[in-house]
Biopython code that builds the backbone (N, CA, C, O; Angstrom):
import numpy as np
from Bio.PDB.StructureBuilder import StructureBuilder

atoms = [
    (1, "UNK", "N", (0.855, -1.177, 0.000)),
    (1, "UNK", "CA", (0.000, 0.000, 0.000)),
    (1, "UNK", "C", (0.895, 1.232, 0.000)),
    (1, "UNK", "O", (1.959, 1.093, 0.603)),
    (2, "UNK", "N", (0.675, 2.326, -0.526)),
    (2, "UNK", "CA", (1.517, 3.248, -0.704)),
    (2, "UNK", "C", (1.232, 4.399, 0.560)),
    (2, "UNK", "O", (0.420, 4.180, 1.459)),
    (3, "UNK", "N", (1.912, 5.449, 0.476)),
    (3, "UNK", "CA", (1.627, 6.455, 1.359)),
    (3, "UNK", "C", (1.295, 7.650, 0.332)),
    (3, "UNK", "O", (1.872, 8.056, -0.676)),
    (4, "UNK", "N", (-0.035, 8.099, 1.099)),
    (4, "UNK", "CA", (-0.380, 9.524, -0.006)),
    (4, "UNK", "C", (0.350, 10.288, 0.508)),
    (4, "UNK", "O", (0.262, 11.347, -0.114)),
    (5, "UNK", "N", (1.242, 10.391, 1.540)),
    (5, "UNK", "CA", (1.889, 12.040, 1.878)),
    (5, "UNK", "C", (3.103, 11.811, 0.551)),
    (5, "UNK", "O", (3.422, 12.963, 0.258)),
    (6, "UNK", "N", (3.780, 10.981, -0.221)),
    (6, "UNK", "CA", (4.024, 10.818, -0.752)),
    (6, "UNK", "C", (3.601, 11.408, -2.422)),
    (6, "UNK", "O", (4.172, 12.168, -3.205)),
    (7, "UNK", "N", (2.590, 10.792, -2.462)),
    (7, "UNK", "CA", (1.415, 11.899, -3.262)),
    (7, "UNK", "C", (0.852, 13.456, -3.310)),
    (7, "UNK", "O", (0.388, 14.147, -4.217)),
    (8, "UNK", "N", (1.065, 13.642, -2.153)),
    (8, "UNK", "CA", (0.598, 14.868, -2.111)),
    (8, "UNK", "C", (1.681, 16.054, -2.562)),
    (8, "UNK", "O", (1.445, 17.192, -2.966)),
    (9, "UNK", "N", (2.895, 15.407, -2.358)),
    (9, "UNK", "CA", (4.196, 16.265, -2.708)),
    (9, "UNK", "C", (4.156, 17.048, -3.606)),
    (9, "UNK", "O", (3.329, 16.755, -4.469)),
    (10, "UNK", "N", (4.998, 18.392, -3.851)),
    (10, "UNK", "CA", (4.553, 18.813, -4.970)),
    (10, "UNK", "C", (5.492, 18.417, -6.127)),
    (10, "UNK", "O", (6.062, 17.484, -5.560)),
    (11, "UNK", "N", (5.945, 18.462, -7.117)),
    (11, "UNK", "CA", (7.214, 18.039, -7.500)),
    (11, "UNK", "C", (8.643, 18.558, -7.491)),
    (11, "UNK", "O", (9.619, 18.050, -8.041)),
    (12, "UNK", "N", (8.583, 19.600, -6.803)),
    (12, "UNK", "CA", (9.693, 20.581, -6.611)),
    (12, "UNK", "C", (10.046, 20.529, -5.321)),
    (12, "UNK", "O", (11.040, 21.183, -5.003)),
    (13, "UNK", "N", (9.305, 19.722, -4.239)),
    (13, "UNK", "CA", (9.854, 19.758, -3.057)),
    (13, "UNK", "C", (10.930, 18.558, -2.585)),
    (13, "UNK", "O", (10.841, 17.431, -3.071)),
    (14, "UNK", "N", (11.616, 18.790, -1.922)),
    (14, "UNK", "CA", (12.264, 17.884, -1.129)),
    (14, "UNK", "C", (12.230, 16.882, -0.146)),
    (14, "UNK", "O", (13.197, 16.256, 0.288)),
    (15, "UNK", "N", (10.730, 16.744, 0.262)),
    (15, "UNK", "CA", (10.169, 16.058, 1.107)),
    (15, "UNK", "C", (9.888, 15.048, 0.766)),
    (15, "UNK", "O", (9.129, 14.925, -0.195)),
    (16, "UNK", "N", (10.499, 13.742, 1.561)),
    (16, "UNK", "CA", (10.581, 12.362, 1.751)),
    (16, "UNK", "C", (11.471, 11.401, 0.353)),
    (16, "UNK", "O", (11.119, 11.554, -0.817)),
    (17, "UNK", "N", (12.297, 10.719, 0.639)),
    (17, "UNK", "CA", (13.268, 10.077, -0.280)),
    (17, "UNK", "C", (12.947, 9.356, -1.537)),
    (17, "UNK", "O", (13.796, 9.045, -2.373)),
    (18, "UNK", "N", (11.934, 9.158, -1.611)),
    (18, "UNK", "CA", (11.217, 8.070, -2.734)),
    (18, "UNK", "C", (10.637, 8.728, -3.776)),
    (18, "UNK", "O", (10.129, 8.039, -4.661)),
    (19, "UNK", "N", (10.600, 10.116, -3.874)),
    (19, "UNK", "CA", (9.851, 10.991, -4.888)),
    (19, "UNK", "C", (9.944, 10.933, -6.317)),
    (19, "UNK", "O", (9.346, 11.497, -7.233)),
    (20, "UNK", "N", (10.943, 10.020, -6.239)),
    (20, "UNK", "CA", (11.591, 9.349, -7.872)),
    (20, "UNK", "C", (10.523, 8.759, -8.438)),
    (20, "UNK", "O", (9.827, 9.122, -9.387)),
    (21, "UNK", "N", (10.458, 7.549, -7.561)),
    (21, "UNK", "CA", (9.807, 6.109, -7.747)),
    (21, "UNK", "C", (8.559, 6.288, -7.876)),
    (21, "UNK", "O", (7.852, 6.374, -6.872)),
    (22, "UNK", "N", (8.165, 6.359, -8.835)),
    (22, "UNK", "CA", (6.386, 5.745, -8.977)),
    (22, "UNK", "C", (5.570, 5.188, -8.230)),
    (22, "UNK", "O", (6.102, 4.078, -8.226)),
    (23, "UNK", "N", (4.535, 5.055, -7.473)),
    (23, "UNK", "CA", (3.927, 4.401, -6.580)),
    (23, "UNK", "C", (2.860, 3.908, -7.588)),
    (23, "UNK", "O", (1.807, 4.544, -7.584)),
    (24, "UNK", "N", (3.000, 2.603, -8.675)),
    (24, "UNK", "CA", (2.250, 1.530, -9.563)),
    (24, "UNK", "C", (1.534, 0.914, -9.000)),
    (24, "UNK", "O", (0.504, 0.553, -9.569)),
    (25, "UNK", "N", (1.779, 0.554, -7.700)),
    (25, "UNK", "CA", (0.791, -0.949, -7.628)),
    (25, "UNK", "C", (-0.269, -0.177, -6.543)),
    (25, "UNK", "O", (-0.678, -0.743, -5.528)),
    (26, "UNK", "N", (-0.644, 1.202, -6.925)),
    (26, "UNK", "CA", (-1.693, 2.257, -5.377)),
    (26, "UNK", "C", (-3.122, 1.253, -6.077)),
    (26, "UNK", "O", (-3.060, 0.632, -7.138)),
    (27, "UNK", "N", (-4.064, 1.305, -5.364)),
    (27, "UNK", "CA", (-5.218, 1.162, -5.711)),
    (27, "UNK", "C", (-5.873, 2.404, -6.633)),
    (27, "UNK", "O", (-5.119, 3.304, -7.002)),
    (28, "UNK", "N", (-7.184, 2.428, -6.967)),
    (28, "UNK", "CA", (-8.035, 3.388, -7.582)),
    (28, "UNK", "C", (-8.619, 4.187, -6.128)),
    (28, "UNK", "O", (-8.834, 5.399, -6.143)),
    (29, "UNK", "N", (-8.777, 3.586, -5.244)),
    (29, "UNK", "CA", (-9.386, 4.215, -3.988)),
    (29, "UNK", "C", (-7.958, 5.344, -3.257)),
    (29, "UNK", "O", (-8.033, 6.364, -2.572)),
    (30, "UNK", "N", (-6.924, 4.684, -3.718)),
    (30, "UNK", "CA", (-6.256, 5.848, -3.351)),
    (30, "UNK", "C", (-5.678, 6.775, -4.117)),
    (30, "UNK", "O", (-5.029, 7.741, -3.717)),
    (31, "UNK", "N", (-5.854, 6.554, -4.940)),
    (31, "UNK", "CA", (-5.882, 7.938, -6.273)),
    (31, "UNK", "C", (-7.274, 8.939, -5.791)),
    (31, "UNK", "O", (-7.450, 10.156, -5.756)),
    (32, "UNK", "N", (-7.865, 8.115, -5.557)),
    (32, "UNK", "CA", (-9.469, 9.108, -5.565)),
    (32, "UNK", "C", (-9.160, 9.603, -4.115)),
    (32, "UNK", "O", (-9.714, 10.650, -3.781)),
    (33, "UNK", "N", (-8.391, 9.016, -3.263)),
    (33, "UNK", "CA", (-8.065, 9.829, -1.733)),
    (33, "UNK", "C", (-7.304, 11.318, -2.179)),
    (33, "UNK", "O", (-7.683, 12.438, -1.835)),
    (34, "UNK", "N", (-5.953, 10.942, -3.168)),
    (34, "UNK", "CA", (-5.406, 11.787, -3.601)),
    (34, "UNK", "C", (-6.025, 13.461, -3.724)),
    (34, "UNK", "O", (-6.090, 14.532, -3.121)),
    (35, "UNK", "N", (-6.386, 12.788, -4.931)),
    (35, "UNK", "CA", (-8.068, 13.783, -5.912)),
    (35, "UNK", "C", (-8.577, 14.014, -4.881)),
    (35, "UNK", "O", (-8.877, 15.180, -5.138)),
    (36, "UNK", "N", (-8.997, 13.837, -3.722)),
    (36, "UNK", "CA", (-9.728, 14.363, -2.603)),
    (36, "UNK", "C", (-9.426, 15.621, -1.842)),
    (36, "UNK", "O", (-10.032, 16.689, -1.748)),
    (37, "UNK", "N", (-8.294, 15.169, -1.322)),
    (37, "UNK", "CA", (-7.127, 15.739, -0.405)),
    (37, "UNK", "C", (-6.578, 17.402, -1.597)),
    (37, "UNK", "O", (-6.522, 18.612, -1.377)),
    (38, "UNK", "N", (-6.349, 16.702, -2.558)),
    (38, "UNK", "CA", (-5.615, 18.383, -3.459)),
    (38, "UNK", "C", (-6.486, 18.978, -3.635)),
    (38, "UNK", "O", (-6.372, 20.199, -3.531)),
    (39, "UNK", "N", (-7.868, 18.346, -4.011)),
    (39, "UNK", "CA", (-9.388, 19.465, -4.613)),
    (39, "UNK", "C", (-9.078, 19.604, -2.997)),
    (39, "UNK", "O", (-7.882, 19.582, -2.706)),
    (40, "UNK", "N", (-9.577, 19.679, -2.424)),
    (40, "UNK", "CA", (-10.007, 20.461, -0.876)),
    (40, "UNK", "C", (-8.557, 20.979, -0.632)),
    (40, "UNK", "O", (-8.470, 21.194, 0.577)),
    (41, "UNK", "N", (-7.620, 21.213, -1.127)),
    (41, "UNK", "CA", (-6.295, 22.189, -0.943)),
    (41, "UNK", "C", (-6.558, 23.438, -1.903)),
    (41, "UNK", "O", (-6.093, 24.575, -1.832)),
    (42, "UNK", "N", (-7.373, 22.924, -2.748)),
    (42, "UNK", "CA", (-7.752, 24.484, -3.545)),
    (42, "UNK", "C", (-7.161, 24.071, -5.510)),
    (42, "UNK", "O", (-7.318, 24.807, -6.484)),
    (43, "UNK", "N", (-6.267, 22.175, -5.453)),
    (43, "UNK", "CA", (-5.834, 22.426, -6.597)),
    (43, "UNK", "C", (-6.489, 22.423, -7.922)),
    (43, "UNK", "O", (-7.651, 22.116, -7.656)),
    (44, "UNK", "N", (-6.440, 22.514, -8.602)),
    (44, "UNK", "CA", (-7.181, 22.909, -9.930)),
    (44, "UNK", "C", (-6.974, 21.173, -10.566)),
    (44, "UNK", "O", (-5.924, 20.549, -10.415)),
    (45, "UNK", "N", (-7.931, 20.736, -11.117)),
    (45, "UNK", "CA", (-8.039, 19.085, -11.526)),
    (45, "UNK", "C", (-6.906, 18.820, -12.594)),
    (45, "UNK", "O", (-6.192, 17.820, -12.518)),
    (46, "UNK", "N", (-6.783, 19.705, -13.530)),
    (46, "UNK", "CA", (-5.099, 19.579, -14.495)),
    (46, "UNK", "C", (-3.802, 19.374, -13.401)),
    (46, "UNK", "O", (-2.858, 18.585, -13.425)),
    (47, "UNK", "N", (-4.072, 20.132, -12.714)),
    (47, "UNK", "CA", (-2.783, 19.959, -11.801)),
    (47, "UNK", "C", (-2.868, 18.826, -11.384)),
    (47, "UNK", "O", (-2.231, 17.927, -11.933)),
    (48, "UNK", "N", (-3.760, 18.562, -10.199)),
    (48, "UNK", "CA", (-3.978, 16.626, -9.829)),
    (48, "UNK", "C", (-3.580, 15.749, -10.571)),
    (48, "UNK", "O", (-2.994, 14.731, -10.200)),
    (49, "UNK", "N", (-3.907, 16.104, -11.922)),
    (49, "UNK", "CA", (-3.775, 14.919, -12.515)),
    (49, "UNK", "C", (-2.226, 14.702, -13.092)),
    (49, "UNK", "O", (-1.686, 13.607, -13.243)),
    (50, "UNK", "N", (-1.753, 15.755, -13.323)),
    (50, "UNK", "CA", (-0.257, 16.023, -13.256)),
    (50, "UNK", "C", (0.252, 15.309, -12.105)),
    (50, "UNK", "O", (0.714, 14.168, -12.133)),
    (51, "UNK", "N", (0.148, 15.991, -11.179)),
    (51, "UNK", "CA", (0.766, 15.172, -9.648)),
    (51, "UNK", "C", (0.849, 13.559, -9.625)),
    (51, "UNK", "O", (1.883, 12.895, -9.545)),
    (52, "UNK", "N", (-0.712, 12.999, -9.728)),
    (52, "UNK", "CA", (-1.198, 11.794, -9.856)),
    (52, "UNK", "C", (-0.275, 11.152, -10.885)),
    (52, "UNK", "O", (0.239, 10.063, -10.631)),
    (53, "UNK", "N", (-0.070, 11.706, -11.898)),
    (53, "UNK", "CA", (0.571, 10.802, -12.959)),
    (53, "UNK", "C", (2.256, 11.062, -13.020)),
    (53, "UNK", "O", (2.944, 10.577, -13.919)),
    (54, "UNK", "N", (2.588, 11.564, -12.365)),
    (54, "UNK", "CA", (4.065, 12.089, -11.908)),
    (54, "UNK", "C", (4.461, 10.620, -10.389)),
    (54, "UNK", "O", (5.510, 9.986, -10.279)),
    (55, "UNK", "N", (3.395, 10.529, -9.618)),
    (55, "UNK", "CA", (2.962, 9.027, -8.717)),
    (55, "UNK", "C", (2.847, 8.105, -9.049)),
    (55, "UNK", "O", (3.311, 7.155, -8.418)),
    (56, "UNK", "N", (2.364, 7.994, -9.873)),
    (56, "UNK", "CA", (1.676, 6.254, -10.008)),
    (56, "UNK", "C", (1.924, 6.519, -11.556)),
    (56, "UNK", "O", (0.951, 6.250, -12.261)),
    (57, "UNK", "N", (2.961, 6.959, -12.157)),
    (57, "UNK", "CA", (2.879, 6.889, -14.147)),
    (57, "UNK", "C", (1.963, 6.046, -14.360)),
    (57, "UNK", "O", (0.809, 6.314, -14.026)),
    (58, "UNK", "N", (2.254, 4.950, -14.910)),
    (58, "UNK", "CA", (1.577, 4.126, -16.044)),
    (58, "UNK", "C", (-0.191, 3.541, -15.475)),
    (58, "UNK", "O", (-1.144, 3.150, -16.149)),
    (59, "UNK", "N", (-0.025, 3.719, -13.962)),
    (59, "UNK", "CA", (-1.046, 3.300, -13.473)),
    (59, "UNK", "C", (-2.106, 4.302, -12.507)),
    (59, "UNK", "O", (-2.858, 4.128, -11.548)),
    (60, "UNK", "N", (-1.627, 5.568, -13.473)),
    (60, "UNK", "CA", (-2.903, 6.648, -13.159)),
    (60, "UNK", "C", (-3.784, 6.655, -14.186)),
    (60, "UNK", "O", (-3.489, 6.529, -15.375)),
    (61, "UNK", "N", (-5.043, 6.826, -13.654)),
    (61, "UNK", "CA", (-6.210, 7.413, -14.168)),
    (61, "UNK", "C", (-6.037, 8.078, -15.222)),
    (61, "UNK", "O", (-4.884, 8.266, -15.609)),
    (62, "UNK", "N", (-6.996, 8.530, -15.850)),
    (62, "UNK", "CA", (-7.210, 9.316, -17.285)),
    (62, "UNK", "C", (-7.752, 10.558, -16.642)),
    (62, "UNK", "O", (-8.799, 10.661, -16.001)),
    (63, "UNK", "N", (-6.940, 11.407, -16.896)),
    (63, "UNK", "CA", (-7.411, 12.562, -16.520)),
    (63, "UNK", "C", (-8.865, 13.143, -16.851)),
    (63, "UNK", "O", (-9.096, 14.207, -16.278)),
    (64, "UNK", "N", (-9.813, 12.686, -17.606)),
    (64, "UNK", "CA", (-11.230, 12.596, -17.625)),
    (64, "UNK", "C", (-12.044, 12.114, -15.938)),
    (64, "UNK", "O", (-12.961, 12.631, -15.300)),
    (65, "UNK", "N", (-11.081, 10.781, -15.668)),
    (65, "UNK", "CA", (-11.582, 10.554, -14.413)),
    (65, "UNK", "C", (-11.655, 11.736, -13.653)),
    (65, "UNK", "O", (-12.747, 12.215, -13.347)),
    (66, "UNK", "N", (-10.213, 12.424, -13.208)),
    (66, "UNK", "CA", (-10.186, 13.222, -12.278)),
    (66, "UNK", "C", (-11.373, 14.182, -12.186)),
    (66, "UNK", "O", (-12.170, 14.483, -11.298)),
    (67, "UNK", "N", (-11.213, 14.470, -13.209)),
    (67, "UNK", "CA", (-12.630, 15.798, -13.186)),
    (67, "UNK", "C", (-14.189, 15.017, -12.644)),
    (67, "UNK", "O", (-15.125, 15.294, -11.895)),
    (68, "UNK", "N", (-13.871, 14.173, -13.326)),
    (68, "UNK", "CA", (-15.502, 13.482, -12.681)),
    (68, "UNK", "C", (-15.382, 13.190, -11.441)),
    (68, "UNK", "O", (-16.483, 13.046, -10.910)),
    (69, "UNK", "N", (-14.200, 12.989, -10.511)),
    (69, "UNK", "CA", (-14.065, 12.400, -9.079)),
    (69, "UNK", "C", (-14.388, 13.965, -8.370)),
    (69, "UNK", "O", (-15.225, 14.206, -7.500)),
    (70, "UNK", "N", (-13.432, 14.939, -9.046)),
    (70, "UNK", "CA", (-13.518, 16.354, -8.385)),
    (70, "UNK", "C", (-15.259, 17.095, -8.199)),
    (70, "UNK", "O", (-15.696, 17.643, -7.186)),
    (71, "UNK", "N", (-16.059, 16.861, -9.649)),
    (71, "UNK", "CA", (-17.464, 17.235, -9.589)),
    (71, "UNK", "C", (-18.161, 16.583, -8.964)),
    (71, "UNK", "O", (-19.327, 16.972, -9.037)),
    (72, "UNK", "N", (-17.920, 15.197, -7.961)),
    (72, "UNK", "CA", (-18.620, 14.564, -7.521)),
    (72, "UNK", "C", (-17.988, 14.638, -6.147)),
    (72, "UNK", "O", (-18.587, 13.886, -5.379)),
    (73, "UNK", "N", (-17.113, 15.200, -5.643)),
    (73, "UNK", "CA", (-16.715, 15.983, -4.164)),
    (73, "UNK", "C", (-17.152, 16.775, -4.262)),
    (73, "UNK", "O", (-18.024, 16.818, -3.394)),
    (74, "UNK", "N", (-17.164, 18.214, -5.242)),
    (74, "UNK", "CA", (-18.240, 18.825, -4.732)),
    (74, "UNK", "C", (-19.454, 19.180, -4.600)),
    (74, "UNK", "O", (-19.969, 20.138, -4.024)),
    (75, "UNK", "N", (-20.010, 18.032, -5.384)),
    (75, "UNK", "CA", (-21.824, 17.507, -4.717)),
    (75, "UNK", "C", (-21.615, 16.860, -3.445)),
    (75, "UNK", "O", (-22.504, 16.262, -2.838)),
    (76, "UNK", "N", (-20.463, 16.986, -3.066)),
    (76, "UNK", "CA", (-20.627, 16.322, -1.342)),
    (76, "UNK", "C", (-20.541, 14.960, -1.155)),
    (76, "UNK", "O", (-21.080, 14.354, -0.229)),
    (77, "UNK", "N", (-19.674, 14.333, -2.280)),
    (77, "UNK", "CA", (-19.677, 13.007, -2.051)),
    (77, "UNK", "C", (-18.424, 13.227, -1.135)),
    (77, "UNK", "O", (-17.903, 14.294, -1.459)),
    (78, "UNK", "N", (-17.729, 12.603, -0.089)),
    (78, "UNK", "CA", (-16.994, 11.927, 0.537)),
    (78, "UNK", "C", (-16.533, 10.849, 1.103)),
    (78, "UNK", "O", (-15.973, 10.870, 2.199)),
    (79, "UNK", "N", (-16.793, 9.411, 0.154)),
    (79, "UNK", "CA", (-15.994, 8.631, 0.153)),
    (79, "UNK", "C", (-15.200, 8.138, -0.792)),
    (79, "UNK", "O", (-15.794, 7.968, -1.857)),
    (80, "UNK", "N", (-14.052, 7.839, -0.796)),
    (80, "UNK", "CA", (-13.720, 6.805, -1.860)),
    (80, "UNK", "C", (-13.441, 5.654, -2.867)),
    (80, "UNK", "O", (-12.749, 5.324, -3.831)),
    (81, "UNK", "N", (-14.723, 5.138, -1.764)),
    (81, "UNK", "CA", (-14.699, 3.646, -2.634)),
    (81, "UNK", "C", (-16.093, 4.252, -3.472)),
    (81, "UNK", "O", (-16.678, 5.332, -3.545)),
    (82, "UNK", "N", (-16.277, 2.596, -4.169)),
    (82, "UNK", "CA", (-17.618, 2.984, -4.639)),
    (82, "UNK", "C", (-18.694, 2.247, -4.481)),
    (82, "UNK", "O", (-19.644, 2.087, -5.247)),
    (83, "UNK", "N", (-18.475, 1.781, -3.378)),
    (83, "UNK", "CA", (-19.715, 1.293, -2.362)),
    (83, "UNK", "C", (-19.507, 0.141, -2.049)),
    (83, "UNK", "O", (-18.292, -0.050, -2.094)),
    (84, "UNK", "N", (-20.367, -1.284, -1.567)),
    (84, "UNK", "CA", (-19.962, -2.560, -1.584)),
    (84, "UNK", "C", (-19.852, -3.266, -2.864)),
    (84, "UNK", "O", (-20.220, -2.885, -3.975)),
    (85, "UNK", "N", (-19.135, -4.645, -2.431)),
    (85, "UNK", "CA", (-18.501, -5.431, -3.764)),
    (85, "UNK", "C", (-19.586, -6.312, -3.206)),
    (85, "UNK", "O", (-20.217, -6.298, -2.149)),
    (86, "UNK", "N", (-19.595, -7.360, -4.650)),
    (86, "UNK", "CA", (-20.200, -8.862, -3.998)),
    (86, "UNK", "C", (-21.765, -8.692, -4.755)),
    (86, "UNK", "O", (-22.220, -7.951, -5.626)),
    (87, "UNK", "N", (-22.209, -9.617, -4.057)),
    (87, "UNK", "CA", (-23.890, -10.095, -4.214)),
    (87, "UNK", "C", (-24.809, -9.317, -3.699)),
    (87, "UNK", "O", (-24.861, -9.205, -2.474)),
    (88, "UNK", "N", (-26.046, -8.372, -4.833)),
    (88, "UNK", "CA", (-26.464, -7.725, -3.847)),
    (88, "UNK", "C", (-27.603, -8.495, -3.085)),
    (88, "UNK", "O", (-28.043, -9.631, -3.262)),
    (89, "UNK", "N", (-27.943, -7.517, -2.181)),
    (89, "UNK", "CA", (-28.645, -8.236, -0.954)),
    (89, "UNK", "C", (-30.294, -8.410, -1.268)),
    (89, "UNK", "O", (-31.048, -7.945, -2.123)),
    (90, "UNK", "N", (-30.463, -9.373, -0.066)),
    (90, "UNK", "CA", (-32.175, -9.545, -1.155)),
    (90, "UNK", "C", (-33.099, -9.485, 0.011)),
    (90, "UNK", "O", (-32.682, -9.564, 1.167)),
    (91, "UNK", "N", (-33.974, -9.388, -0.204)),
    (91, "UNK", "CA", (-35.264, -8.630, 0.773)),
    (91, "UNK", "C", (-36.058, -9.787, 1.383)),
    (91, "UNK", "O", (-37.286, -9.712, 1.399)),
    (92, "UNK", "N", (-35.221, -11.201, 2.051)),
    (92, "UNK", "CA", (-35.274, -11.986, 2.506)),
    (92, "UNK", "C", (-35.757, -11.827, 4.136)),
    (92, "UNK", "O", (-34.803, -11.735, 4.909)),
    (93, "UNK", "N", (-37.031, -11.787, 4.724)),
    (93, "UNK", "CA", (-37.181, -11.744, 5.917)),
    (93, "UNK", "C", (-37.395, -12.640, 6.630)),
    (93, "UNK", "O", (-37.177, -13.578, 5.863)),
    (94, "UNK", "N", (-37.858, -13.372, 8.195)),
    (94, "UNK", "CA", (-37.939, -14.308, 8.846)),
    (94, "UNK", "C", (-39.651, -14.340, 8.472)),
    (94, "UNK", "O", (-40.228, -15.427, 8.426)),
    (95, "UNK", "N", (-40.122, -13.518, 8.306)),
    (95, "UNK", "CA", (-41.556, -13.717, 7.842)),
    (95, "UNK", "C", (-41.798, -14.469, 6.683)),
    (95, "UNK", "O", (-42.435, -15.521, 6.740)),
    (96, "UNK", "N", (-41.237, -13.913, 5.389)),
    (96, "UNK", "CA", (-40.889, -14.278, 4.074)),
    (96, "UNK", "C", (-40.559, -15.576, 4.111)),
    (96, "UNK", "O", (-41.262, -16.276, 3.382)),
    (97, "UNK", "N", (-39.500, -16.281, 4.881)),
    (97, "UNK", "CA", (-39.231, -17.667, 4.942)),
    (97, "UNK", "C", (-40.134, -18.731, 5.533)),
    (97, "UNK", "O", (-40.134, -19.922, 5.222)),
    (98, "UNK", "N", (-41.246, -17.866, 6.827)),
    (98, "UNK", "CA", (-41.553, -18.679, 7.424)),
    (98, "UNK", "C", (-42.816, -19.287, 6.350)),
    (98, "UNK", "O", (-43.242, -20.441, 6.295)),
    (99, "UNK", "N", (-43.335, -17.814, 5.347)),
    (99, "UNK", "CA", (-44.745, -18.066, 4.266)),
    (99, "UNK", "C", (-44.232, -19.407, 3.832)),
    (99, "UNK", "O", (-44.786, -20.483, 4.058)),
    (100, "UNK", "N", (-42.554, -19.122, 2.863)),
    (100, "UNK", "CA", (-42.438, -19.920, 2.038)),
    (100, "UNK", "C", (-42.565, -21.755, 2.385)),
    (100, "UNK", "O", (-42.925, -22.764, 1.779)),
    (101, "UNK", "N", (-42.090, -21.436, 3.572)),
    (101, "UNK", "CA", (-41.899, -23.045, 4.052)),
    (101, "UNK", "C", (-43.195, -23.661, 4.487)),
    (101, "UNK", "O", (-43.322, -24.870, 4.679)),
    (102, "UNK", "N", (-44.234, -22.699, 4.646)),
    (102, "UNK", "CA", (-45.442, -22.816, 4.885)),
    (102, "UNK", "C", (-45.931, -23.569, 3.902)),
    (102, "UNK", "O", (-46.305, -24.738, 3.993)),
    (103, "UNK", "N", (-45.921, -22.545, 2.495)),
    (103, "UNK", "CA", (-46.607, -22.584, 1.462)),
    (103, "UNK", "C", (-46.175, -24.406, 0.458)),
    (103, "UNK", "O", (-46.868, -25.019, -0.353)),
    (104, "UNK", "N", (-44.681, -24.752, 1.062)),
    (104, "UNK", "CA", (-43.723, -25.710, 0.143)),
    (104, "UNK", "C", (-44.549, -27.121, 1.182)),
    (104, "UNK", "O", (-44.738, -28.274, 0.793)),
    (105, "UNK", "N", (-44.874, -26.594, 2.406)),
    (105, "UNK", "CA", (-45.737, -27.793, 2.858)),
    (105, "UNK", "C", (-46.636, -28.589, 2.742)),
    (105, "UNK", "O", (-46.871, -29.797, 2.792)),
    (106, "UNK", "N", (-47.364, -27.080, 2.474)),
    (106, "UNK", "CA", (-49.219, -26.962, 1.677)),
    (106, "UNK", "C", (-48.594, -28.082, 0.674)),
    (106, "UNK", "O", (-48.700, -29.306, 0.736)),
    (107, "UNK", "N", (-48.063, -27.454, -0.056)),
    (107, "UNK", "CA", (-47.629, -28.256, -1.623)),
    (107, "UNK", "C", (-47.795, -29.889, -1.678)),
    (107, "UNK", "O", (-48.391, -30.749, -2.327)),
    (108, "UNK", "N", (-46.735, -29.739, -0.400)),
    (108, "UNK", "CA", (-45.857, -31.805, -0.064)),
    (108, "UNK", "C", (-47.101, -32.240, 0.440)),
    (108, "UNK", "O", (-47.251, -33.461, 0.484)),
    (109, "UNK", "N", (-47.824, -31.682, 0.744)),
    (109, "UNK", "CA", (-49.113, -32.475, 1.641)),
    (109, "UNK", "C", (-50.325, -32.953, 0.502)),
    (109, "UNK", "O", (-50.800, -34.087, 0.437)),
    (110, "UNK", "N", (-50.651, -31.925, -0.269)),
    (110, "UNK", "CA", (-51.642, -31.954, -1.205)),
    (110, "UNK", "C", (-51.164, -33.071, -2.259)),
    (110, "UNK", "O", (-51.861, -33.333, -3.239)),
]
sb = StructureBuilder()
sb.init_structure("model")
sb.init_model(0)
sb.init_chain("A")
sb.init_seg("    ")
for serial, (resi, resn, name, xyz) in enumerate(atoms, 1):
    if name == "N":
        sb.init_residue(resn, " ", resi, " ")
    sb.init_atom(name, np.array(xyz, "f"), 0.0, 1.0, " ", f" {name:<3s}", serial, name[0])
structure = sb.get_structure()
């Protein structure tokens, strides 16, 4: 996992030893932390994406993203994932189960 203070650098500063090295293997959730952190510093989304791709080269975003991550912080989104992974959930209740097993009885009996 990388460190965004790392990221946040500007490219002219001197702060922290690794500023060479690319940070490739960051996730998308921490690019979009990135994009978070500079829009709420005041930076302008060309710049981010400069920064961002000066970080992570080959494995930054398209600067199209950025702008869409930036217009959607300031509708007040604040997180950076993009919600849960997996199976969505189903409207399965203890009532719902108890009909069904009811109803699968009715069935076996008749």
């Amino acid at each position: 996992m990388c460190s965004t203070t790392l990221c946040l650098q500007s490219s002219g500063s001197n702060v922290g030893e690794n500023m060479d090295a690319p940070l490739q293997d960051c996730t998308i959730e921490e690019q979009r932390g990135v994009v978070r952190i500079l829009w709420a510093e005041g930076v302008k989304p060309v710049e981010i994406h400069r920064r961002v791709l000066a970080q992570y080269g080959q494995s930054t975003v398209i600067q199209r993203k950025v702008y869409e991550w930036v217009e959607r912080f300031k509708s007040g989104r604040t997180r950076v994932t993009e919600g849960r992974s997996g199976r969505p959930s189903t409207s399965r209740t203890h009532d719902h189960k108890s009909s069904r097993k009811a109803s699968s009885l009715q069935e076996y009996k008749n």
